[in-house]
Structures are given as structure tokens and as C-alpha cells.
C-alpha positions as CSV (number, residue, x, y, z in Angstrom):
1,X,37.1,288.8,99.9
2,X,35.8,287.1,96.1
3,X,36.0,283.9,95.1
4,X,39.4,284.7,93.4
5,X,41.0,286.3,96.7
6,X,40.4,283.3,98.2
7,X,41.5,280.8,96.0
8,X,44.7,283.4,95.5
9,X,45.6,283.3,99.8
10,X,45.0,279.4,99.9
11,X,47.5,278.4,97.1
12,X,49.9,281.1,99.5
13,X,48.9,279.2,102.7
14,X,49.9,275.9,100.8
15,X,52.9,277.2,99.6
16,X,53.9,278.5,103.1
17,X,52.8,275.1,105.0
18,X,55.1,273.5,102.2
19,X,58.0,275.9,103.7
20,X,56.9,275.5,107.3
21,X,55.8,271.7,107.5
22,X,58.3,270.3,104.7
23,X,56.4,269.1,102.7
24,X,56.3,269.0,98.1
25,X,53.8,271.3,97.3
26,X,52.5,273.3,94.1
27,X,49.9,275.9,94.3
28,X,48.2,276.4,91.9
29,X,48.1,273.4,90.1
30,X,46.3,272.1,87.1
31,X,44.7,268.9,85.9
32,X,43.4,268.0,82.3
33,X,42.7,272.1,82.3
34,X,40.9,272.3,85.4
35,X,43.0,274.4,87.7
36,X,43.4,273.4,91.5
37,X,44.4,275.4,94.8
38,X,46.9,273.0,95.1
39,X,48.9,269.6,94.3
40,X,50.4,267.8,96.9
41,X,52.4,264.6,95.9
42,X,52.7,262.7,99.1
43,X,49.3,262.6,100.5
44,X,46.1,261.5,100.0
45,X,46.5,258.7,97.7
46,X,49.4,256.6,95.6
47,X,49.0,259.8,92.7
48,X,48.6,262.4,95.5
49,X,46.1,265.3,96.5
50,X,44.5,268.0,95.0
51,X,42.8,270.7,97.1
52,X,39.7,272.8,95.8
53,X,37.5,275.1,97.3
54,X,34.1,274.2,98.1
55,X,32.5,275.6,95.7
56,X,34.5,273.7,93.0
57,X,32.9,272.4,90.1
58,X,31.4,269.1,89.2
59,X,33.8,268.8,86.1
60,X,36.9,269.7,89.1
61,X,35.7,266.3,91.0
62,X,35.5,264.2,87.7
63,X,38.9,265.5,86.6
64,X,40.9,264.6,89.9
65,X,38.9,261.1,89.9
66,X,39.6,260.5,86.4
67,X,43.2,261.1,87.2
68,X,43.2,259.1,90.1
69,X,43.7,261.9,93.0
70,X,42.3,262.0,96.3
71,X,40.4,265.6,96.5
72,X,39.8,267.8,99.3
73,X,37.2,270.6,99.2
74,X,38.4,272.9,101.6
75,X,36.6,276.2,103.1
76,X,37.6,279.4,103.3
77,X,39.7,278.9,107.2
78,X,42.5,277.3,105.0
79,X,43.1,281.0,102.8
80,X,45.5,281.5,106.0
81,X,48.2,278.9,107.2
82,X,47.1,277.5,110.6
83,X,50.0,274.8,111.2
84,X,47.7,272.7,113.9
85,X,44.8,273.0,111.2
86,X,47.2,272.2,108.1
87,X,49.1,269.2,109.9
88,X,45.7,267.7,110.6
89,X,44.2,267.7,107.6
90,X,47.7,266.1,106.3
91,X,47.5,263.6,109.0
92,X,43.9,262.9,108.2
93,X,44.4,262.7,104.1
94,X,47.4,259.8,105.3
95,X,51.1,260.0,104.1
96,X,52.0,258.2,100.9
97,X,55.2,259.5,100.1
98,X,58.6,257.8,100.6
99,X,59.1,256.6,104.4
100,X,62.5,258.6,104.7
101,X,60.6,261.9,103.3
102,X,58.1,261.6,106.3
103,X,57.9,264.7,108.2
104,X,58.6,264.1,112.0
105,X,55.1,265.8,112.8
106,X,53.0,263.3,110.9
107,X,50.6,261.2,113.3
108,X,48.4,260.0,110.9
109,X,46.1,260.7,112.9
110,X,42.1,260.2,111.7
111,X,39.9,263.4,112.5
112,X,38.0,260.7,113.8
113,X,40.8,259.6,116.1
């Protein structure tokens, strides 16, 4: 699979963990015209997450910092929803949403935990 493919099967395994895990979610998303994997409002920080492969560019980190959104690089095991993976990295990246739109799965649990 090229670069493309992947970026193209992890916006469609955000968009499904939106569907499964009930959560706001748009995939792809862009940014001050850099283009992200996808935008998730609740987590991460006050502004939200982004999500970017790992080879994403310099000017992709500067442009979600500039913005004020907590980034994830993500490899290539998130191009397929995993709901134990996907609820885990939400967990770690912390909810920030409203407390009644909490999903009932959310720990918050660290990967360090």
C-alpha cells in the first residue's frame, strides 16, 4: 500500500471508530491548508486533535501547534479500526469534550497506566 492508500484507509478507520465508539470525528480534515488524517473535537486538548501519519511534515507539526491542537503521528496499524487500539489511544490523548458527551468506555487511562 503507498503513502496515499494509507492515509485514504486511516481517515475510513476514524470515520468508523467515530460510528462504532461515538465519538465527533472528520477525516480528512484540513488546517491553514495542510491536510490531516483526521480532526477530532473532544480529545487531546481544549481546540481538539489532529491525527497525521508519521511521516507528516515539519510544516503539518507547526500548523496544528500554531492552531493550538494536540497532534498525533500515528503508524500504519491505525489504516484498520482496532476498537481496543482506537479507545486507547483516545483514553491516552484524555477527554475534553462536554462531561454529558463522554462515551461510557472512556478510562482515561495513560498508556503508561
Amino acid at each position: 500500500m503507498n503513502d496515499d492508500d494509507i492515509e485514504s484507509h486511516t481517515a475510513a478507520a476514524w470515520r468508523e471508530a467515530a460510528d462504532q465508539l461515538g465519538i465527533r470525528v472528520t477525516a480528512p480534515y484540513e488546517v491553514a491548508s495542510v491536510s490531516y488524517t483526521a480532526f477530532l473535537p473532544d480529545f487531546g486538548g481544549e481546540r481538539g486533535a489532529v491525527v497525521a501519519g508519521l511521516s507528516s511534515s515539519a510544516g503539518a507539526v507547526a500548523a496544528a501547534e500554531v492552531a493550538g491542537l494536540y497532534l498525533s503521528r500515528v503508524s500504519d496499524d491505525y489504516a484498520v479500526f482496532d476498537a481496543d487500539l482506537f479507545k486507547a489511544t483516545l483514553d491516552d490523548w484524555g477527554w475534553f469534550g462536554p462531561p454529558e458527551r463522554r462515551p461510557a468506555w472512556y478510562t482515561g487511562r495513560a498508556w503508561t497506566a
